[in-house]
ZADOPA-960286 format. One record per atom (N, C-alpha, C, O): atom name; x negated, y negated, z negated. Coordinates in steps of 0.02 Angstrom, whole numbers, plus 50000, padded with zeros to 5 digits. Layout:
BEGIN
CA:X:Y:Z;
...
END
This chain:
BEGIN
N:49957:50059:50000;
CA:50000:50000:50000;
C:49955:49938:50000;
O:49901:49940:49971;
N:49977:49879:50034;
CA:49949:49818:50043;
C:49940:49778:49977;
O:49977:49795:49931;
N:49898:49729:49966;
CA:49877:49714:49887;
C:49925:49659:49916;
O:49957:49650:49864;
N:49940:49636:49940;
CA:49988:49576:49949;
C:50045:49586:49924;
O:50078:49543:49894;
N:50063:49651:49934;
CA:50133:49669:49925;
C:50161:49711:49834;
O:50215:49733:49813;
N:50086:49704:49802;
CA:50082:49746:49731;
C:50081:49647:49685;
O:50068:49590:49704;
N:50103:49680:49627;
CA:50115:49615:49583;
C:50144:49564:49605;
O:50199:49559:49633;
N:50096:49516:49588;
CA:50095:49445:49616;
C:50058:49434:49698;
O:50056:49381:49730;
N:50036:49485:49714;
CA:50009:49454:49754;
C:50028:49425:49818;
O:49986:49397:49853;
N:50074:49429:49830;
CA:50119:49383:49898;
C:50118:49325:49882;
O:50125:49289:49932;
N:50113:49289:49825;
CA:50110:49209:49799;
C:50047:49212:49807;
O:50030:49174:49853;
N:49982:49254:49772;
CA:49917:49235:49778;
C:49885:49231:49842;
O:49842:49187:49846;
N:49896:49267:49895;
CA:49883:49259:49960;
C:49900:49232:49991;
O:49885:49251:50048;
N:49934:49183:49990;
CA:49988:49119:50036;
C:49958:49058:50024;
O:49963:49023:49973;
N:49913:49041:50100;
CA:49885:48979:50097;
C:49926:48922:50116;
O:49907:48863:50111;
N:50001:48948:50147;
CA:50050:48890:50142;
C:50111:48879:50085;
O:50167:48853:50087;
N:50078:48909:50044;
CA:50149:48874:49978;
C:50108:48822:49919;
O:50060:48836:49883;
N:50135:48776:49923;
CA:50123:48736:49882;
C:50134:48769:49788;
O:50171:48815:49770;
N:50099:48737:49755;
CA:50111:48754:49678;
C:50177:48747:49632;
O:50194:48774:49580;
N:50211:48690:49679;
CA:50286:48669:49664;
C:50344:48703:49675;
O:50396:48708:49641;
N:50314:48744:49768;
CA:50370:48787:49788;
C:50373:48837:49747;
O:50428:48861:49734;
N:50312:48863:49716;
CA:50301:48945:49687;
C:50354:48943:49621;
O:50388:48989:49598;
N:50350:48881:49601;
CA:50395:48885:49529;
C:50436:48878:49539;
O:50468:48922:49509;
N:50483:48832:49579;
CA:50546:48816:49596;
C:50565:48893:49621;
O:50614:48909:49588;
N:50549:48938:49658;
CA:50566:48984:49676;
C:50555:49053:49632;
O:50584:49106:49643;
N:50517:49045:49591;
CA:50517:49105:49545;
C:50567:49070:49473;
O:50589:49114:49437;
N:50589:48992:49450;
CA:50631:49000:49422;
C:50701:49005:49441;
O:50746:49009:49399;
N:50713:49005:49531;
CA:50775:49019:49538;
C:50784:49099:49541;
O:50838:49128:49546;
N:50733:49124:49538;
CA:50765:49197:49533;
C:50748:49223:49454;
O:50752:49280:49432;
N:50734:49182:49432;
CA:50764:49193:49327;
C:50809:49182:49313;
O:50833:49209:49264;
N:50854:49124:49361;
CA:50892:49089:49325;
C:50963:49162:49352;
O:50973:49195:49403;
N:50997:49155:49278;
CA:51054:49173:49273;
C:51103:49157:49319;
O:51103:49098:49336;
N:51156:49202:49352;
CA:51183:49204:49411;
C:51265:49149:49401;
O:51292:49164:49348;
N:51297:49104:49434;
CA:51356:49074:49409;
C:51397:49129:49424;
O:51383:49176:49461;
N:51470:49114:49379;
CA:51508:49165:49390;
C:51577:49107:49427;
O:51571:49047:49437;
N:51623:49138:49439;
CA:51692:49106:49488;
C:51738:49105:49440;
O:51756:49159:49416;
N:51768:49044:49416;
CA:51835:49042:49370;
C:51892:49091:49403;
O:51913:49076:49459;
N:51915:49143:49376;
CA:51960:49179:49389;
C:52034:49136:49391;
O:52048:49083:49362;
N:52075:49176:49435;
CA:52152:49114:49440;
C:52185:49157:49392;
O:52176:49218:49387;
N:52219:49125:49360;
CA:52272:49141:49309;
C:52343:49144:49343;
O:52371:49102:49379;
N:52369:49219:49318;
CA:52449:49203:49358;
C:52504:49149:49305;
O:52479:49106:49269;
N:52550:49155:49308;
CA:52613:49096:49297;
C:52633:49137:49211;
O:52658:49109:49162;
N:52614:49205:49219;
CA:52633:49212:49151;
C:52583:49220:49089;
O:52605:49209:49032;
N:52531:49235:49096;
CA:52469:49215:49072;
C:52467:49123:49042;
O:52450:49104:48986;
N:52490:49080:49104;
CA:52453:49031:49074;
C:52510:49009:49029;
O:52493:48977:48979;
N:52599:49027:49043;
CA:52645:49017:48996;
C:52616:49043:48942;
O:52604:48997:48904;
N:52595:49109:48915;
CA:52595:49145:48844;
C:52505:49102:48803;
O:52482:49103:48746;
N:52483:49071:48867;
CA:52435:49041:48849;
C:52461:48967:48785;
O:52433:48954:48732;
N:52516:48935:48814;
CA:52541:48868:48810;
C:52575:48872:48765;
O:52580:48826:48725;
N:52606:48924:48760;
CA:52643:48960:48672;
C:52612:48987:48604;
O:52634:48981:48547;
N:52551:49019:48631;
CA:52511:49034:48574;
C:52482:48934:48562;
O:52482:48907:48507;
N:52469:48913:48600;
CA:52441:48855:48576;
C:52481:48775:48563;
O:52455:48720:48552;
N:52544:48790:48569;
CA:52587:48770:48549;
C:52609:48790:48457;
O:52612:48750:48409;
N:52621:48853:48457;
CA:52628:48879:48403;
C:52559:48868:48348;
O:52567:48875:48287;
N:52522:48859:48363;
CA:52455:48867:48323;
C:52459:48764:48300;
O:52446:48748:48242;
N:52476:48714:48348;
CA:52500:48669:48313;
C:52544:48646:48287;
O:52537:48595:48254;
N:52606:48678:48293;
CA:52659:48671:48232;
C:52658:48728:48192;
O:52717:48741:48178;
N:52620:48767:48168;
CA:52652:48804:48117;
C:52561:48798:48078;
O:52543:48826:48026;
N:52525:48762:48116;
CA:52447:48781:48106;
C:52413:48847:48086;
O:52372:48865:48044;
N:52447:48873:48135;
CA:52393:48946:48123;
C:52329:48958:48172;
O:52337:48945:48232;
N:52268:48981:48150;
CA:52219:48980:48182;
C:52233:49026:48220;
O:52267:49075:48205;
N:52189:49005:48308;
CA:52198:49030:48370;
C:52128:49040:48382;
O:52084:49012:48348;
N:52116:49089:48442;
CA:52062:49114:48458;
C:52046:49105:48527;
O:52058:49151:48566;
N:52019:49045:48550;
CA:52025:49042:48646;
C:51951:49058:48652;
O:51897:49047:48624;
N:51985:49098:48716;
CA:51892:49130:48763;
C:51900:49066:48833;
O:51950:49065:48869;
N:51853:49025:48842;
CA:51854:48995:48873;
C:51804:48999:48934;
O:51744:49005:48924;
N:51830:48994:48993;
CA:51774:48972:49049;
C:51713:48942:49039;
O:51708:48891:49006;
N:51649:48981:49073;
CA:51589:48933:49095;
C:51557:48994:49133;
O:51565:49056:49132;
N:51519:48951:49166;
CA:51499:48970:49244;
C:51440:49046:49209;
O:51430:49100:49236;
N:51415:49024:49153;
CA:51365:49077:49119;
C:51357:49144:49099;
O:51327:49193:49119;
N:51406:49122:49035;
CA:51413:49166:48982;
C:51487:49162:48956;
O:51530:49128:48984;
N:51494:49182:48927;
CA:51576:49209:48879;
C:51580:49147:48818;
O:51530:49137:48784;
N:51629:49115:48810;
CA:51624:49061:48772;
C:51694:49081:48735;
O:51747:49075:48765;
N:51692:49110:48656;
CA:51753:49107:48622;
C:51737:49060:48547;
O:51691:49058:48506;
N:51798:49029:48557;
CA:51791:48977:48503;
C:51867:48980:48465;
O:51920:48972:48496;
N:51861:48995:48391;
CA:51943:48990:48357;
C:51932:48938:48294;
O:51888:48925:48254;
N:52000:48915:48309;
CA:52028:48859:48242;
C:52104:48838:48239;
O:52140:48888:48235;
N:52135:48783:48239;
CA:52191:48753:48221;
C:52192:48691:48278;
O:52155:48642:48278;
N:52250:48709:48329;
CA:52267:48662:48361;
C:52274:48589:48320;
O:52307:48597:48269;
N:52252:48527:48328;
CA:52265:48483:48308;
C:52306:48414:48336;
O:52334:48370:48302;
N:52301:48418:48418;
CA:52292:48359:48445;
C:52306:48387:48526;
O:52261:48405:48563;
N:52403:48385:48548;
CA:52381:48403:48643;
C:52412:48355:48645;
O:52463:48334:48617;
N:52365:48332:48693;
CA:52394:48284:48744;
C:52379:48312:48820;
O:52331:48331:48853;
N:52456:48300:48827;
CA:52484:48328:48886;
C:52472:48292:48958;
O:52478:48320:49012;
N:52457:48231:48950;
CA:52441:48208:49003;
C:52378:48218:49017;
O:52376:48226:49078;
N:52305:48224:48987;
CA:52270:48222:49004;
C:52252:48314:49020;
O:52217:48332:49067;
N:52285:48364:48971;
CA:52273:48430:48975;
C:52240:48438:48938;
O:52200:48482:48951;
N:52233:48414:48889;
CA:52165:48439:48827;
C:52199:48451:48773;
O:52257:48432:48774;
N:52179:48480:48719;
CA:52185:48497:48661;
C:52139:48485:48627;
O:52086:48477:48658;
N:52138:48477:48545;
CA:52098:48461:48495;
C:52085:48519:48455;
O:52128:48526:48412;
N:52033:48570:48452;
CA:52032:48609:48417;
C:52001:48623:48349;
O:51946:48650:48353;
N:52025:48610:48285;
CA:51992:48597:48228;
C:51947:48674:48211;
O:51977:48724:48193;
N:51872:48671:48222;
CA:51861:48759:48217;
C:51812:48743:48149;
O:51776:48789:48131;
N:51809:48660:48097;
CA:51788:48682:48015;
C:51815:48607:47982;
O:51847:48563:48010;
N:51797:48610:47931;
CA:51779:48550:47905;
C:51764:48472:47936;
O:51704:48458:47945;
N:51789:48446:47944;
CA:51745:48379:48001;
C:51729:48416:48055;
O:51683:48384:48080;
N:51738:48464:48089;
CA:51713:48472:48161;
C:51773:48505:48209;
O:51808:48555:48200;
N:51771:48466:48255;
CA:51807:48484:48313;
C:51791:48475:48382;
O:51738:48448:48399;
N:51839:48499:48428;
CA:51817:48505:48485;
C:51865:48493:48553;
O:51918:48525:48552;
N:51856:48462:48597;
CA:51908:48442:48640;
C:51894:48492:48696;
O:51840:48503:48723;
N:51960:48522:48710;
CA:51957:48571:48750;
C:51996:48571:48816;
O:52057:48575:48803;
N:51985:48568:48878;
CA:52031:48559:48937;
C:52049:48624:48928;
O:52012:48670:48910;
N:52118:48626:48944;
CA:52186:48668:48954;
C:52161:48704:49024;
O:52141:48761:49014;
N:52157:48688:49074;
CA:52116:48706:49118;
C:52054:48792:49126;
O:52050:48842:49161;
N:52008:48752:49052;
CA:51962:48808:49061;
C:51974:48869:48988;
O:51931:48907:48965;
N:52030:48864:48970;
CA:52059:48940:48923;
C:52099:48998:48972;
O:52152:48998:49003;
N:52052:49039:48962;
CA:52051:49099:49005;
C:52114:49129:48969;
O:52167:49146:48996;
N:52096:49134:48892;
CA:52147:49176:48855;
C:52146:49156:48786;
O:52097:49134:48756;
N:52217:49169:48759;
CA:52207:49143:48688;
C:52249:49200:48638;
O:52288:49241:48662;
N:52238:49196:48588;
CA:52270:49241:48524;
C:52277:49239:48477;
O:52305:49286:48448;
END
């Protein structure tokens, strides 16, 4: 087998790549792959709008798994705050800390 083609060596033998391209291109193939927001059907996002409805009038803590292009994002607390025009919610998840959440990116809630 060709030494070019063992390890590194296809970067070490390349008198046309610059030092800039080599990194830009070995950190895009580290970097973690995006994923595609899945579509939600009509009854999903209703039982979505009820659990989080219910969780601010009766304040019971809720559990939403939310969208991102990465990784798995679940965050639970006490609805505090929807406003409907903008699509967000206020989610109280301690003491002094909360979090504004678009309606939009809750995959699922419980």
């Amino acid at each position: 087998m060709s030494k070019k083609l063992q390890g590194n060596g296809l970067w070490e033998s390349s008198r046309m790549m610059l030092p800039q391209h080599k990194e830009v291109i070995q950190e895009s193939a580290n970097e973690p792959k995006k994923r595609k927001k899945p579509e939600l059907d009509e009854q999903e996002i209703h039982r979505i709008e009820q659990v989080l409805a219910a969780s601010f009038r009766e304040h019971q803590t809720v559990t939403l798994h939310l969208f991102d292009e990465y990784r798995d994002v679940e965050l639970s607390g006490i609805v505090t705050v929807v406003q409907t025009y903008r699509r967000e919610i206020k989610l109280a998840t301690g003491v002094d800390e909360w979090q504004w959440i678009r309606i939009g990116d809750i995959l699922s809630a419980e």
